[in-house]
C-alpha positions in Angstrom: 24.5 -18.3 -9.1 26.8 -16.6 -6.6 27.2 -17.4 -3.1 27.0 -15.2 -0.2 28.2 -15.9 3.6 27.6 -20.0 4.3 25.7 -20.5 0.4 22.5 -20.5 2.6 21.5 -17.1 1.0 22.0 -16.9 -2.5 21.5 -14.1 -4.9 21.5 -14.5 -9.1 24.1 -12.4 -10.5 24.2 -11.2 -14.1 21.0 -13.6 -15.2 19.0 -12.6 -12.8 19.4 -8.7 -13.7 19.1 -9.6 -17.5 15.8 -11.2 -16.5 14.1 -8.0 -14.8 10.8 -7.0 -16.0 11.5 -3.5 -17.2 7.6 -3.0 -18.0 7.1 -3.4 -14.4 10.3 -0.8 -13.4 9.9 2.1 -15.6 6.3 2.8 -14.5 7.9 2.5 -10.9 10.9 4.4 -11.1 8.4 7.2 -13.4 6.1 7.8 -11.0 8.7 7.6 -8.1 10.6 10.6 -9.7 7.8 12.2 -10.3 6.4 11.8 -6.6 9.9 13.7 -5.8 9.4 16.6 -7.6 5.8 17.5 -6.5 7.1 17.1 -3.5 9.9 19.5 -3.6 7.6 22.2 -4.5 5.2 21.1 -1.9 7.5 21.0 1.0 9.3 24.0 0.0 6.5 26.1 0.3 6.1 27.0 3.9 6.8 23.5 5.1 8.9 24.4 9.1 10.8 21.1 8.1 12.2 21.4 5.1 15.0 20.9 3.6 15.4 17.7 6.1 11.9 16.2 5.6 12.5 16.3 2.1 16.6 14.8 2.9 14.2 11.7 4.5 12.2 10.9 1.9 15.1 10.4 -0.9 17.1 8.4 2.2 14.1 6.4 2.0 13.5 6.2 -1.4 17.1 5.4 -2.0 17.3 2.5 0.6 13.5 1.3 -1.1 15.6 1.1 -4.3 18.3 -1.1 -2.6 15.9 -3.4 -0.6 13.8 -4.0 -3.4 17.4 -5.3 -5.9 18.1 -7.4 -2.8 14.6 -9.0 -2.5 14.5 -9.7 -6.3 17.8 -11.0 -6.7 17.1 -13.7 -3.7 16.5 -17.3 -4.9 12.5 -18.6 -5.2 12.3 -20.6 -2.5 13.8 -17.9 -0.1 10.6 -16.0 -0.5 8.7 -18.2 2.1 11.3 -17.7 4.4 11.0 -13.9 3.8 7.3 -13.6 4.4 8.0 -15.3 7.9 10.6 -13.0 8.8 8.4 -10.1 7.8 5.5 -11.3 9.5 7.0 -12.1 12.4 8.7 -8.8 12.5 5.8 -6.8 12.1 3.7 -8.7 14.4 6.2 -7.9 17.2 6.1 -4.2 16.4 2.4 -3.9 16.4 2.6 -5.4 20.0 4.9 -2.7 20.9 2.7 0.0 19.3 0.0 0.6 22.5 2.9 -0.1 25.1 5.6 1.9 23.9 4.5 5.5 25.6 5.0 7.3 22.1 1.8 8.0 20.4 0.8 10.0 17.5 -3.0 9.8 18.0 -3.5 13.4 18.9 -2.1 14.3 15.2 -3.5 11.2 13.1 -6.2 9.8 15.0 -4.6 6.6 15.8 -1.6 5.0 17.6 0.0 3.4 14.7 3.2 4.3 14.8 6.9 3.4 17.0 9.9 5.5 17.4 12.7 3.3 16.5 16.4 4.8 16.8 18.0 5.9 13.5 14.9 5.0 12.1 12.8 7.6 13.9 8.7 7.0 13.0 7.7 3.3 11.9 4.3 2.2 11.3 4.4 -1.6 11.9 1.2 -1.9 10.0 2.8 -1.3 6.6 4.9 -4.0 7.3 2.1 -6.7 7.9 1.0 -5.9 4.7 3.8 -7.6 2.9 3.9 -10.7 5.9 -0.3 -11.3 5.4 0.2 -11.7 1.8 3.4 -13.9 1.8 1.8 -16.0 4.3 -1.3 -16.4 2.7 -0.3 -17.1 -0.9 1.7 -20.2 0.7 -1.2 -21.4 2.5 -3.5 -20.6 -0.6 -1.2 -23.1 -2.7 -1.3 -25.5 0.2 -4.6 -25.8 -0.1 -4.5 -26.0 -4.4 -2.1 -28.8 -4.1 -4.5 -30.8 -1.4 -1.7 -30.8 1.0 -4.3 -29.9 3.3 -7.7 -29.8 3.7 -10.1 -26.5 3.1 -11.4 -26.4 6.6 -7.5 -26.8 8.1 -6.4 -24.5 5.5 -8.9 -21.4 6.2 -8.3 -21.9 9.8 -4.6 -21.8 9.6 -5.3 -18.3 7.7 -7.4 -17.3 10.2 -4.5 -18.1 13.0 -2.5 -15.8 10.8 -4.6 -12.9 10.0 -6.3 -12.3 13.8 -3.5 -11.3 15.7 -2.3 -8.8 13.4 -5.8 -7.0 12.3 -6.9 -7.0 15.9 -3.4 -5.1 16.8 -4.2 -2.9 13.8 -8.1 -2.4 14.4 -7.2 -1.0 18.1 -5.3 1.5 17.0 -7.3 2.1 15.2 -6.3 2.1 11.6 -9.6 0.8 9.4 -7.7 2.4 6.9 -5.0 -0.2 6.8 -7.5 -3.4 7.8 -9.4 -2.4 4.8 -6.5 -2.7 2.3 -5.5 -6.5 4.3 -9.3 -7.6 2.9 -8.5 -6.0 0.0 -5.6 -8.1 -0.8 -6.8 -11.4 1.0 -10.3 -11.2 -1.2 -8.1 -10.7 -4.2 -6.0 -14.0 -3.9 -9.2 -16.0 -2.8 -10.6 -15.1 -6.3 -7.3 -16.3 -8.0 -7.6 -19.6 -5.6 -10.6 -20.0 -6.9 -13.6 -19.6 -4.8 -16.6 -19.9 -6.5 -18.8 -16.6 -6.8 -21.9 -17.5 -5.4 -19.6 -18.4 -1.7 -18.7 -14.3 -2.6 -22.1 -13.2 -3.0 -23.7 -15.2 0.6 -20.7 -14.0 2.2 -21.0 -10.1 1.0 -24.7 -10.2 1.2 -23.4 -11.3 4.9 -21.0 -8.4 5.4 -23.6 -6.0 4.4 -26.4 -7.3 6.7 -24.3 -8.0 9.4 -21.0 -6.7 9.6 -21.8 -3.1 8.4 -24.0 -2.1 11.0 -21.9 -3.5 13.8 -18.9 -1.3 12.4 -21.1 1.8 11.8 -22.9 1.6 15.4 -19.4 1.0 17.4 -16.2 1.3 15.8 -16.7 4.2 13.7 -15.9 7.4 15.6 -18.1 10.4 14.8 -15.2 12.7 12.2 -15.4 9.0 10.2 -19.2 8.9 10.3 -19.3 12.3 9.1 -16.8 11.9 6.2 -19.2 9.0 4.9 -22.4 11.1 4.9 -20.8 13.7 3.2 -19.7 12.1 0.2 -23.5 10.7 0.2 -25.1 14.2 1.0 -22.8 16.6 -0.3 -23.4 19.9 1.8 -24.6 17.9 4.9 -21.4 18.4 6.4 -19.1 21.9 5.5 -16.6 21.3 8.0 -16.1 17.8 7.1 -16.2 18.5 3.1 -13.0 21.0 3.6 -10.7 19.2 3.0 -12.0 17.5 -0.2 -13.5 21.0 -1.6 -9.4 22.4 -0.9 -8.8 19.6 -2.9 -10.8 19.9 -6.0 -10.0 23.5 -6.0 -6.5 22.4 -6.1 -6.7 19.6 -8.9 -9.0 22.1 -11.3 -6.3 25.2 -11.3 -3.6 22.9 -12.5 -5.3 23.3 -15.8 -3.5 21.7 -18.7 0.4 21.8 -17.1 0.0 23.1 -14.3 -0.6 26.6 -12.1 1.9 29.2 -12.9 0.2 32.4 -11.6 2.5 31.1 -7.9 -1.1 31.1 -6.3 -1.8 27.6 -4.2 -4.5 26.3 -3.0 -4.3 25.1 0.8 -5.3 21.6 1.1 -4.4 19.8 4.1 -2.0 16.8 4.1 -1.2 17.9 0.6 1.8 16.0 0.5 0.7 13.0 1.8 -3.2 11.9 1.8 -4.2 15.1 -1.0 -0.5 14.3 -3.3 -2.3 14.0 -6.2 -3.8 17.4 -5.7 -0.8 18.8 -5.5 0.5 16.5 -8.8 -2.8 18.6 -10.2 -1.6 21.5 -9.3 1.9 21.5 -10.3 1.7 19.6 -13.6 -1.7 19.9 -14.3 -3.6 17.6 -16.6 -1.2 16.2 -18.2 0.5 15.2 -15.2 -2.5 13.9 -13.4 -3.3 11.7 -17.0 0.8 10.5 -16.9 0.4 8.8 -13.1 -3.2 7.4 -14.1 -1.4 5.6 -17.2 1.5 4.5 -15.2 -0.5 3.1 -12.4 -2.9 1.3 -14.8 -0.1 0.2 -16.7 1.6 -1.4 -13.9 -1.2 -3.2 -12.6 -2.4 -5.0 -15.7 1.2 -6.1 -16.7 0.9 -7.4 -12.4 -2.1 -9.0 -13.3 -0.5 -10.5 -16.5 2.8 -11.8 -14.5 0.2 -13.3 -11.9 -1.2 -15.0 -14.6 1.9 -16.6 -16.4 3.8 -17.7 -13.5 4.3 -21.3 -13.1 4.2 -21.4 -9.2 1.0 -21.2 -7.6 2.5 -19.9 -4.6 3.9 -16.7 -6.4 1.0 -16.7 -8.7 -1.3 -15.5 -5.7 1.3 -13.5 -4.3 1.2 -11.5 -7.1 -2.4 -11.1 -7.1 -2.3 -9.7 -3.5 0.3 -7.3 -4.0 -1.3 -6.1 -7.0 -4.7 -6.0 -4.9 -2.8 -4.2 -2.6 -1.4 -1.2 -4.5 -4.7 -1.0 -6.7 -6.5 -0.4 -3.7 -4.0 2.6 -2.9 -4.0 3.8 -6.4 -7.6 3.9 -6.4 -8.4 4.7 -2.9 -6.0 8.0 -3.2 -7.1 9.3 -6.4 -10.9 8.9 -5.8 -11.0 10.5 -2.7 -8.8 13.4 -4.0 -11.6 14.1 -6.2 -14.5 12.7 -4.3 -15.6 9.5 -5.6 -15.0 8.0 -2.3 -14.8 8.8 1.2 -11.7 10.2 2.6 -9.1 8.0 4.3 -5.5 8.2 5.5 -4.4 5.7 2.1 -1.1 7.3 0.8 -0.8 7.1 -3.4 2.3 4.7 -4.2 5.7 5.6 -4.4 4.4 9.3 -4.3 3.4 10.3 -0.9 5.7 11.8 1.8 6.6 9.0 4.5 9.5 6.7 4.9 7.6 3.7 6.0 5.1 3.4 3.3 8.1 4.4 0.4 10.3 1.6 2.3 7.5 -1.1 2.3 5.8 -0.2 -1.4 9.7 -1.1 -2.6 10.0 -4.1 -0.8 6.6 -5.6 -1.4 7.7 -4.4 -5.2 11.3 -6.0 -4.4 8.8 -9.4 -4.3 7.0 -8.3 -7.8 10.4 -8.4 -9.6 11.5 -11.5 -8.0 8.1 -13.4 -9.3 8.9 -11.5 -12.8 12.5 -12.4 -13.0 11.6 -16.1 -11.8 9.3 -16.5 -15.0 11.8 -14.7 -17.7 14.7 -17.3 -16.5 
């Protein structure tokens, strides 16, 4: 091991790197390049800022690249450190979100984002992502190794999740809060809770929970997008965007559309990208980032389930809950198997923030990988 600074911070060296779980890069790194090009042709066509949108998101992508060789070269018991930093972080910055005067909410329906010097847009919600499931997987294996009890252990997770999903569902971003269950469900099934709990608690949800939601937090545009994927032609207006987008994946054909005739879908680089994947590489394209993605989340799950640390074992199961949600969140609502949301596909999608935070959380995935190959 080499030392850097004091030898509080250490990072492997040539073990470490000889360790790396290359079935876990190349799908990354594939679908990453692959996000760039679609991209290019996107943005280039009719976009008022491009070239230097375009500039941003290989910045980004580059400094995802080098945040995520950093995180994975760090030693084990850093991690836990890490996730507090993060959380910590993030919590602060989605205090500033509603008090900061800069608001995006007249564009995206929600004031989730800071302006941050050099950094320009940052949405501090991304960011809790990665903190929720650090924190949680330590508390999850606090609980496995009896170090404390059930009770004190669920209420320490609920001291950690409240502040930051009440920040994020007064935004509001339901979006976002739906990919933290997500994730948190995901490692309680690798803890070990017991299915019938699930099912009571579910059953619960449903009863309970959904009506609240439906009846006061859901604003009308969200209602709407929900009864029209249940009663398709209820709603035209609302079924735009998802009718653009079908049009868009079927005249990709086999490779792609060459007659230099698009189809208009909005947010087409970012919400609709694998639209425009459709549309610019066509089946086969669309088939490639399907593999890749399935792929990479069942060689997760299978590093999840080899690890000898508990701790890392149910970090792994949240992060992979956490980008399966994405993956399948995206692509079914490109093609309407689910209701529309603001969920960007992986490593793909136009924005800094959520190409930044997929590395790093991924920087945590190769740490976990590299930890069980030494």
């Amino acid at each position: 091991m080499s030392k850097v600074g004091s030898g509080v911070v250490r990072l492997r060296g040539k073990d470490g790197l000889k360790a790396v779980d290359y079935y876990l890069v190349v799908p990354v790194l594939t679908m990453t390049i692959i996000g760039l090009y679609v991209l290019q042709r996107v943005l280039s066509k009719g976009y008022a800022a491009y070239p230097g949108n375009y500039y941003r998101q290989i910045v980004a992508t580059v400094g995802g690249v080098i945040a995520a060789l950093i995180i994975s070269l760090l030693d084990e018991h850093l991690l836990k450190v890490v996730g507090r930093i993060i959380y910590a972080a993030a919590l602060f910055l989605l205090i500033l979100v509603p008090i900061d005067g800069y608001s995006l909410a007249g564009v995206w329906g929600a004031d989730s984002w800071l302006k941050l010097p050099v950094i320009g847009n940052f949405q501090p919600s991304e960011l809790a992502k990665i903190g929720l499931v650090m924190l949680a997987a330590d508390i999850f294996e606090q609980m496995h190794n009896k170090e404390v009890t059930m009770l004190k252990g669920f209420g320490k997770m609920a001291a950690v999740y409240a502040p930051p999903m009440l920040l994020i569902l007064a935004q509001p971003d339901f979006g976002t809060a739906m990919v933290i269950v997500f994730t948190f469900i995901c490692m309680l099934f690798a803890w070990g809770v017991r299915y019938r709990y699930f099912l009571l608690a579910f059953s619960s949800f449903v009863v309970i929970v959904v009506p609240l939601v439906w009846s006061f937090y859901l604003k009308p545009y969200q209602k709407e997008r929900i009864l029209s994927l249940l009663f398709q032609g209820s709603s035209p207006q609302s079924e735009y965007n998802l009718q653009q987008s079908q049009l868009a994946i079927a005249s990709g054909g086999l490779s792609g559309n060459h007659t230099g005739i698009l189809t208009p879908v909005p947010v087409k680089e970012s919400d609709f990208i694998f639209a425009a994947i459709s549309e610019h590489m066509g089946f086969i394209g669309t088939t490639t980032v399907i593999i890749l993605a399935f792929f990479f989340l069942c060689r997760c799950l299978y590093v999840a389930a080899k690890v000898k640390s508990k701790s890392c074992s149910y970090m792994m199961t949240g992060f992979t809950g956490y980008f399966a949600f994405h993956f399948i969140e995206n692509m079914g609502m490109a093609v309407g198997l689910l209701p529309i949301t603001g969920i960007p596909l992986p490593f793909m999608s136009l924005g800094g923030t959520a190409m930044l935070i997929n590395f790093m959380a991924f920087g945590v995935m190769l740490n976990i990988s590299i930890n069980r190959n030494m």
